[in-house]
N, C-alpha and C positions, 0 to 999 in steps of 0.2 A: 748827756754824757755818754750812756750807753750806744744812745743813736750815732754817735759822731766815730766810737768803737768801729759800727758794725760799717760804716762806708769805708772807714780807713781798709778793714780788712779785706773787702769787696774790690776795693784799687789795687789790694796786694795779693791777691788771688787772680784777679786776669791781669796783671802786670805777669806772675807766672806760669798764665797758662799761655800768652803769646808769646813768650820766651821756649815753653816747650813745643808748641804750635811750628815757631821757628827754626828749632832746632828737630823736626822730625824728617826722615828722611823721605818718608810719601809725604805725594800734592795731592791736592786734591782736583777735578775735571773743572776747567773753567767754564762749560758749556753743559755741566749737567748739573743742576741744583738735587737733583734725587742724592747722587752721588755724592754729595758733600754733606746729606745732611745724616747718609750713612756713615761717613768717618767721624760723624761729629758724635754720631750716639755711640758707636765704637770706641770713641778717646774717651767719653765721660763713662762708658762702662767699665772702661781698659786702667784707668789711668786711677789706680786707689789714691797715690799721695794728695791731687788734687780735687776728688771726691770729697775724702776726708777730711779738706783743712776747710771747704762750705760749711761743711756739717759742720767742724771745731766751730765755726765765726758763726754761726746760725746760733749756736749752742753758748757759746759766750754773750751772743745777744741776749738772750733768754735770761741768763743767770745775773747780768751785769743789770737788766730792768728789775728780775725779783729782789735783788739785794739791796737794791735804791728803793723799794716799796713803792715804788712808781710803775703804774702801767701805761706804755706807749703801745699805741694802734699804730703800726707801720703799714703803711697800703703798700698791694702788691709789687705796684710799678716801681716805687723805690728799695727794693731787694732786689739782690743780684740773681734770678735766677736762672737758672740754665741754659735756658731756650733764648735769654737776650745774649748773654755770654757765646752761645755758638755762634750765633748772626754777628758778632764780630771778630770773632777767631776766625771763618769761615770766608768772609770780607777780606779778611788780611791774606787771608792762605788760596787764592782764586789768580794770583799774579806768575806766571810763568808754570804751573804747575803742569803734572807730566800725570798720566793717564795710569789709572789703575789698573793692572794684570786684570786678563779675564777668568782667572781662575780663583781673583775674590771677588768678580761680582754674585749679590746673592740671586739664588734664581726665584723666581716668582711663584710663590705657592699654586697650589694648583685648587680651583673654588667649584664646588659643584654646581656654580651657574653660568660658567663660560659655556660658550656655545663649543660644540661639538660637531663633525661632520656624520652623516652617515654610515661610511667604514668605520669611523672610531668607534661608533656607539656598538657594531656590531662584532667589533675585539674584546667587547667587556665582557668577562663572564663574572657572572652574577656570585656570591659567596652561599652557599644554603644555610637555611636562618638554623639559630639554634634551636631545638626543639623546649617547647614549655615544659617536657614529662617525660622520662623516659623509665625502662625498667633494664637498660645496663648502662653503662659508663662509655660504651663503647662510640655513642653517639655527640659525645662531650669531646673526646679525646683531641680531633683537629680545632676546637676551637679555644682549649686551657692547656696553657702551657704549664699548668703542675700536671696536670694529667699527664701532660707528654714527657719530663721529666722524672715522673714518677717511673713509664716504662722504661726507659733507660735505664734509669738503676735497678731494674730487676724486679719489680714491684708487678704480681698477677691481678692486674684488676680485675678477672672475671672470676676471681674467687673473693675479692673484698664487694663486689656487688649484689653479692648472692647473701650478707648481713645488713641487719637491718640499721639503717640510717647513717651507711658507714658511706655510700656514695654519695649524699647529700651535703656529708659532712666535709669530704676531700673536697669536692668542685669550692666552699666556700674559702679556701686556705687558699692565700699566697707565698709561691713555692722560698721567696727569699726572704720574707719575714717570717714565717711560722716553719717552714719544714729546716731550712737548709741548720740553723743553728743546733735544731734534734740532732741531725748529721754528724756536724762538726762534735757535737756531746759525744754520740756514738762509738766513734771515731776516737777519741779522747781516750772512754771507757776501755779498746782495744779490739773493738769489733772491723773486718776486715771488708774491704771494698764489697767483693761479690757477698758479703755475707748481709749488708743495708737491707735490699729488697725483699731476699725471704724474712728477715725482721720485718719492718714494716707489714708485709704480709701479714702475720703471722698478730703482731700487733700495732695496728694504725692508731690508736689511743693514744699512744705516749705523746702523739702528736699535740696533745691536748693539755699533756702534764706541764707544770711551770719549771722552764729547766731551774732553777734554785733548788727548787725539791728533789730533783732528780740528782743532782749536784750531791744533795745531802743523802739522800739512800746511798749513793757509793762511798759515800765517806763514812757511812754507815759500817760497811762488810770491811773497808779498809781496818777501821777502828777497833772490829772483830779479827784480826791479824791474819783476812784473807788475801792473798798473795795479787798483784794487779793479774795475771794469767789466771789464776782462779776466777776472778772478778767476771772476767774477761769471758770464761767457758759459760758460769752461770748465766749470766744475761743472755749472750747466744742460744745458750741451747732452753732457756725460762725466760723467752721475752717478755713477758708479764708481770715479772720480778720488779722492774723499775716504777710500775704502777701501785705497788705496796708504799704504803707510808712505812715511817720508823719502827712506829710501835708495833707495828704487825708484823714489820719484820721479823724482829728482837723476839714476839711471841711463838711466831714460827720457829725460831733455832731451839727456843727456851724448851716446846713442846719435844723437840729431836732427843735433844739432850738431858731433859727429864725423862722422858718414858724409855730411853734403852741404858739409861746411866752412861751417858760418854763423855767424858772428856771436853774442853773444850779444842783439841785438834782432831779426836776423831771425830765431834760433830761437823767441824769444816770439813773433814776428810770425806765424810759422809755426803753432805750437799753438793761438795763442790763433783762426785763422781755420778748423782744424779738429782740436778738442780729441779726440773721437775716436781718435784718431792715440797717443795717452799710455796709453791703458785696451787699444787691443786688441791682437792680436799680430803680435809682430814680425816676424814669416819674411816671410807677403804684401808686406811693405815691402822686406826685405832682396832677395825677388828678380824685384819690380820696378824696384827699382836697379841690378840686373845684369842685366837684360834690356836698359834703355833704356842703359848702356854696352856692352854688350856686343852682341846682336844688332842692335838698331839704329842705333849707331853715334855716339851722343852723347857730346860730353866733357861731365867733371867739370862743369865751369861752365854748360853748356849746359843740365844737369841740376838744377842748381841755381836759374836761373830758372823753369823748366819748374812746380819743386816749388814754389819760393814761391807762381806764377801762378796753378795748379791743386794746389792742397794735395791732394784726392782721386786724380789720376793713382798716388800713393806703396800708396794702396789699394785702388788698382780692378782689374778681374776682367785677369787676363795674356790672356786669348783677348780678349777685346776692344779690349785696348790694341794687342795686335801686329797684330790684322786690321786697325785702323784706321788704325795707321802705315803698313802694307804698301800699303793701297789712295792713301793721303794723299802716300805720297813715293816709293813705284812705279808706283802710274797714273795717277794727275797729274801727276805730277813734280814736286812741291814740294821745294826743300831744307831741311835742316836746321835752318839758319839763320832761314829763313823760319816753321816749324814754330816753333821754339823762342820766336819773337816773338807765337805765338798759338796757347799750345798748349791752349788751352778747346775745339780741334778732336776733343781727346780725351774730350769730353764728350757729344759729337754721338751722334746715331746714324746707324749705318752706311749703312742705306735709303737715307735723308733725303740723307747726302753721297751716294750714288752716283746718287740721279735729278734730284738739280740738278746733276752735274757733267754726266751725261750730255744732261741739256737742252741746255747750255750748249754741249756739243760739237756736237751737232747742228745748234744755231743759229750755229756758227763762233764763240762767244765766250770756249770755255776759253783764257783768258789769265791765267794766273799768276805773270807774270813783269813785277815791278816798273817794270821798264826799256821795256816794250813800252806801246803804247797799248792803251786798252780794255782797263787790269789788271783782276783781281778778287781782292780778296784774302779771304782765308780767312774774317776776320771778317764779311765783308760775306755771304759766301758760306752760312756755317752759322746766322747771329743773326736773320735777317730772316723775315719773316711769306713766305708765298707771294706774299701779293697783292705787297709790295714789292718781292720778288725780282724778279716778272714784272716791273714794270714800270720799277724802276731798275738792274736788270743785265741780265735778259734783253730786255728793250724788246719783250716782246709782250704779252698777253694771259694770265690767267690759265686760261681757259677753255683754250685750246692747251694749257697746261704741264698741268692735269687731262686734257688727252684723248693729250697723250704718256706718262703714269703710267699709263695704261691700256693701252696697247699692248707696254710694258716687257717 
């Protein structure tokens, strides 16, 4: 029964396909068998409906023997397949037929055993082989094409070659499975064309990370009701940030926000104006915090504006910070208070404050103190060009204040 299925189906399958055979508008060459036996592999690749209905009636065969619990052995020769099928569609279609354009005949590959002539051989130019070893990248580049779309986007390989196993690790990526969707992430997150390459740069690992996870770190900072433009500054400017898991994350805010007592918007206010702060470590911060309560004599809160104001003081060099305070609130005399209203003093350089304070001495104008006339306050003191200095605090010449730097 089954077997009687699968012929009927087989007579109604090329009854269709000489029907469409007939009704096609190319002939096939009467005079060239190659040529027809390429339209024939063209139609059975080309023509899904009646690909599809072999396989239905192959596949009804199949189901129509397992159902009956009867196994039938059908030899080859009585299946319809393909190759008998062409040799008569092919038969049929060889009768008046009209010659195919030469712009779909295929051309003929080309074999590295054809024979060659002399001049040909001596057009070839050879490819130079890769090398097995190198110690830059620069010798990979002509023949990987991540490599070479890496430079296009900006990306300095001769600074990611000079870390260890970072250029081993690029040559092995390919650029449209593994890099391009980082990109596309990228990109998402709000990171700007020219901005990719110094990224990457800066960190090629993410390349590594499972974007899911990285998906979930910003949904992370999102959750933390940081702004997509926020999001957006910290990754740029802390490429390393997306390399954090959750919990490290969440520990890193947790530590901001526990040791200055803030807020949860001035801890984002805080990260998000120097993200840096989240990726590197923690000690330099921990005992810049005990420094400025403990030797110099700040409270908690006092400290706490200090940091919002100057987010970098949390991370800057301790010999700099205390010679600066020492100079700023023992040979000035500035207080506390007054510092803590303008503490970008800790930004300054040391020079700079000690030959404008001592100009100013000389000229009778160190005045520091709010309450007195002819103040100067800090801001005015450290932000100003020379020439303004000279002539709206110190009321001289510029020309004097260069020829007192020199006598120094």
């Amino acid at each position: 029964m089954a077997l009687c299925m699968c012929q009927r189906s087989a007579r109604h399958i090329l009854s269709a396909l000489r029907n469409s055979l007939a009704a096609t508008p190319r002939q096939l060459k009467t005079d060239d068998p190659l040529s027809s036996w390429r339209f024939s592999h063209h139609f059975f690749t080309m023509q899904n409906p009646a690909s599809q209905s072999i396989v239905q009636s192959r596949a009804a065969c199949t189901h129509s023997s397992s159902k009956d619990a009867v196994k039938i052995d059908l030899p080859e020769s009585n299946l319809p397949a393909i190759s008998q099928i062409q040799q008569e569609t092919i038969g049929m279609s060889t009768a008046g037929a009209d010659p195919l354009p030469e712009a779909l005949e295929d051309v003929p590959a080309f074999s590295p055993l054809d024979v060659i002539t002399e001049e040909e051989a001596a057009m070839i130019v050879p490819q130079p082989p890769i090398p097995p070893g190198s110690y830059t990248l620069r010798d990979y580049v002509d023949s990987s094409e991540t490599l070479q779309k890496l430079v296009l986007l900006g990306v300095d390989l001769s600074k990611l070659e000079k870390r260890p196993n970072v250029g081993t690790f690029l040559l092995k990526l390919d650029f449209e499975k593994d890099i391009s969707k980082i990109l596309f992430f990228l990109k998402d997150v709000g990171l700007e064309d020219n901005q990719l390459g110094p990224f990457l740069t800066k960190n090629p690992f993410i390349l590594s990370e499972d974007l899911d996870n990285l998906h979930k770190r910003v949904a992370y900072l999102s959750s933390k009701k940081f702004s997509r433009h926020a999001i957006a500054r910290i990754v740029s400017r802390a490429p390393y940030l997306l390399n954090f898991s959750v919990e490290r994350l969440d520990n890193r805010l947790g530590f901001f926000q526990e040791q200055l007592g803030l807020s949860g918007e001035k801890t984002r206010e805080l990260v998000t104006r120097l993200p840096r702060m989240i990726t590197g470590s923690l000690e330099p911060i921990k005992e810049n915090l005990k420094v400025f309560e403990i030797e110099f004599g700040f409270r908690k809160k006092e400290i706490q504006q200090i940091a919002l104001r100057v987010p970098k003081m949390l991370t800057g060099n301790k010999k700099k910070l205390t010679d600066t305070f020492d100079y700023v609130h023992n040979t000035m005399g500035i207080p506390h208070h007054i510092i803590t209203h303008f503490p970008q003093v800790f930004n300054t350089g040391l020079l700079k404050l000690k030959e404008r304070h001592e100009f100013l001495t000389f000229l009778g104008r160190a005045v520091y103190d709010p309450t007195q006339p002819n103040y100067v306050s800090l801001e005015k003191l450290v932000s100003m060009s020379d020439q303004i200095f000279c002539e709206e605090i110190a009321k001289t010449s510029i020309q004097d204040f260069e020829q007192f730097q020199k006598n120094m």
